[in-house]
C-alpha positions as CSV (number, residue, x, y, z in Angstrom):
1,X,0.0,0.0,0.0
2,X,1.2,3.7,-0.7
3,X,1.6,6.0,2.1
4,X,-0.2,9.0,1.4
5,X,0.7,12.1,3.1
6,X,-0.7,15.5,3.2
7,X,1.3,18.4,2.4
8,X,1.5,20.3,5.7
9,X,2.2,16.7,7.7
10,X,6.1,17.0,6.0
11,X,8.9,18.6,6.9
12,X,11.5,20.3,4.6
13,X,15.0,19.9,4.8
14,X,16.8,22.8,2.9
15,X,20.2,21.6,3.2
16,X,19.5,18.4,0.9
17,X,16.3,20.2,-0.3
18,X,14.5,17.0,0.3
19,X,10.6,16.5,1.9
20,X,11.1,14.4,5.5
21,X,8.4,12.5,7.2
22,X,8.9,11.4,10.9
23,X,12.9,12.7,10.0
24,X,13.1,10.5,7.1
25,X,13.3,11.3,3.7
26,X,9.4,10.9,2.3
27,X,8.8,7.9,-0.2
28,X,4.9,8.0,-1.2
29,X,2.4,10.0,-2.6
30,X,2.2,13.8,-1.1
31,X,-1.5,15.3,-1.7
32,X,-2.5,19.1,-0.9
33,X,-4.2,19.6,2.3
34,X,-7.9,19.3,3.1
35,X,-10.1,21.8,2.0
36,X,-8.2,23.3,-1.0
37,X,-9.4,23.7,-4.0
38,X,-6.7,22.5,-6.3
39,X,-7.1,18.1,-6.9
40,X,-3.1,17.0,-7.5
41,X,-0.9,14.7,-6.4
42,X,3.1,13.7,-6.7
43,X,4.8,11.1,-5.9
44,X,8.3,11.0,-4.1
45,X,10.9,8.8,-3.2
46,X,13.6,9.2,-0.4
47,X,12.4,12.4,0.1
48,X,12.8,14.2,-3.8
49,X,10.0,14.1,-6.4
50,X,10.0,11.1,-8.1
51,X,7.0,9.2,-10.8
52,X,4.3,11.0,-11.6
53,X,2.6,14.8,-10.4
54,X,-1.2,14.4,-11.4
55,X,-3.5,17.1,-11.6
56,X,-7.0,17.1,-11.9
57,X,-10.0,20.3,-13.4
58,X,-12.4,20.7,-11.5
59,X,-14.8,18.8,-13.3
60,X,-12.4,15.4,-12.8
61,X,-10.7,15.1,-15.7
62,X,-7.0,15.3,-16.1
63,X,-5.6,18.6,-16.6
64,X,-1.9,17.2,-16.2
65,X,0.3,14.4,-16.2
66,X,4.3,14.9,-15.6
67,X,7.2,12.4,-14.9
68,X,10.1,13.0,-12.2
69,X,13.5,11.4,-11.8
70,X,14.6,11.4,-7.9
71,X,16.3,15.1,-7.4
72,X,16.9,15.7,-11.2
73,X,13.5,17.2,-12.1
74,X,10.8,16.7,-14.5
75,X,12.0,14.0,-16.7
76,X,9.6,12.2,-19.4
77,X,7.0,13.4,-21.2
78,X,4.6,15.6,-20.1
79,X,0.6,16.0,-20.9
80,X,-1.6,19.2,-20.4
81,X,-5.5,18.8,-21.3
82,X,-8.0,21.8,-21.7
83,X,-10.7,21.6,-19.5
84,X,-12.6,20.2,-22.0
85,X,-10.5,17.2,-21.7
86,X,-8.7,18.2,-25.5
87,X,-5.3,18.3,-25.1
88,X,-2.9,21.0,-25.0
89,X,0.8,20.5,-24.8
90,X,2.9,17.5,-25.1
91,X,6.4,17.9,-23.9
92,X,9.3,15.7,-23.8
93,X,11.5,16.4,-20.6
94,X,15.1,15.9,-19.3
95,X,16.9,16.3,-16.5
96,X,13.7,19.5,-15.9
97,X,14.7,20.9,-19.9
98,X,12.1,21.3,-22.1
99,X,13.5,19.5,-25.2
100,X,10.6,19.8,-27.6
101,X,7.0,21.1,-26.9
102,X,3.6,20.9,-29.0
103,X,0.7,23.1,-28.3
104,X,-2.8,23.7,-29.4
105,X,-5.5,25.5,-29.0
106,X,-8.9,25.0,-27.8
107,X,-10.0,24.2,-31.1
108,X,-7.3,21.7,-32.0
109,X,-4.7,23.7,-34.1
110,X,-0.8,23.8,-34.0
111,X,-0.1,26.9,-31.9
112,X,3.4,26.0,-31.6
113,X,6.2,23.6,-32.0
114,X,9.9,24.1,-29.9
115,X,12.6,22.4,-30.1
116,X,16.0,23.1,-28.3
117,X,18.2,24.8,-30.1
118,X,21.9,23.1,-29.5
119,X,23.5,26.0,-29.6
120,X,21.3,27.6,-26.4
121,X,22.1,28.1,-23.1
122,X,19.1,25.9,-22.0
123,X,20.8,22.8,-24.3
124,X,24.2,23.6,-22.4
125,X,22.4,23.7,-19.4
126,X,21.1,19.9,-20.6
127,X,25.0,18.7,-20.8
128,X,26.2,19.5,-17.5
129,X,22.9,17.7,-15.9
130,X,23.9,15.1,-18.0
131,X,27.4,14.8,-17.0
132,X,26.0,15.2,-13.3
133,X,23.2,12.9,-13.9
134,X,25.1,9.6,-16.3
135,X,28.6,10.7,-15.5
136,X,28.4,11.5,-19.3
137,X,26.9,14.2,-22.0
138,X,24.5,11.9,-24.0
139,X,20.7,10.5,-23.0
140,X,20.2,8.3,-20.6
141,X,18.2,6.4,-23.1
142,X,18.4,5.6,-26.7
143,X,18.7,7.9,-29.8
144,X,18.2,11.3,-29.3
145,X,16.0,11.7,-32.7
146,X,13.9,8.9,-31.6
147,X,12.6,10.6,-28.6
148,X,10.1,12.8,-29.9
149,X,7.1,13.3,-27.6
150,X,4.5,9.9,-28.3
151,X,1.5,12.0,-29.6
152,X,2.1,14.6,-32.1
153,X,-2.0,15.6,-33.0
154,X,-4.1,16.8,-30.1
155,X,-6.5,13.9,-29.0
């Protein structure tokens, strides 16, 4: 069973920037406190965000869907839906930079398509988190041209 934990039932440590329970670094799912108004939920393990941060409209369906990798950010792809349960932006993330991004509008269209530009600050950024991260400068996984977020047309 996962231990769920409200927000304000953890601690903080600053020094390893890491979420404690009890004094110990905080593996299960952390939800907002009673009474708010915002439905979400993110997973941890040993104390740094790690899996999945769900979020949820009012209405119940899914307004987002992002991956984590223990204390190196968002890492995956990542899903926004409009209310109306269309979606809105498909990212694909590493080490928490945005390497390519789709978005529509509420209609449907192609409002806009990034990609990271090697020669960027944000793409150098990228390298040293991947030396930090794999001891190395290339992806954790596979080909870098075969990572493209899964779904390219709004759903």
């Amino acid at each position: 069973m996962t231990l769920r934990r409200h927000e304000g039932e953890l601690d903080e440590d600053e020094t390893a920037m890491r979420l404690l329970l009890d004094g110990e670094p905080f593996t299960g799912v952390l939800i907002p406190m009673p009474g708010s108004t915002r439905r979400w939920e993110q997973e941890f393990l040993d104390g740094v965000p790690h899996g999945y941060y769900r979020s949820w409209w009012p209405s119940g369906r899914l307004e987002s869907l992002r991956e984590y990798k223990g204390g190196c950010g968002g890492h995956g792809i990542s899903k926004e839906w409009h209310e109306s349960g269309r979606l809105e932006e498909v990212s694909e993330i590493e080490l928490g930079i945005c390497k390519r991004r789709k978005r529509w509008d509420r209609e449907g269209e192609l409002i806009e398509h990034y990609i990271l530009d090697k020669d960027s600050d944000g793409y150098k950024i990228l390298l040293a988190r991947r030396r930090s991260c794999y001891g190395h400068e290339g992806e954790e996984r596979g080909d870098e041209e075969s990572q493209h977020p899964e779904s390219s047309e709004p759903e």
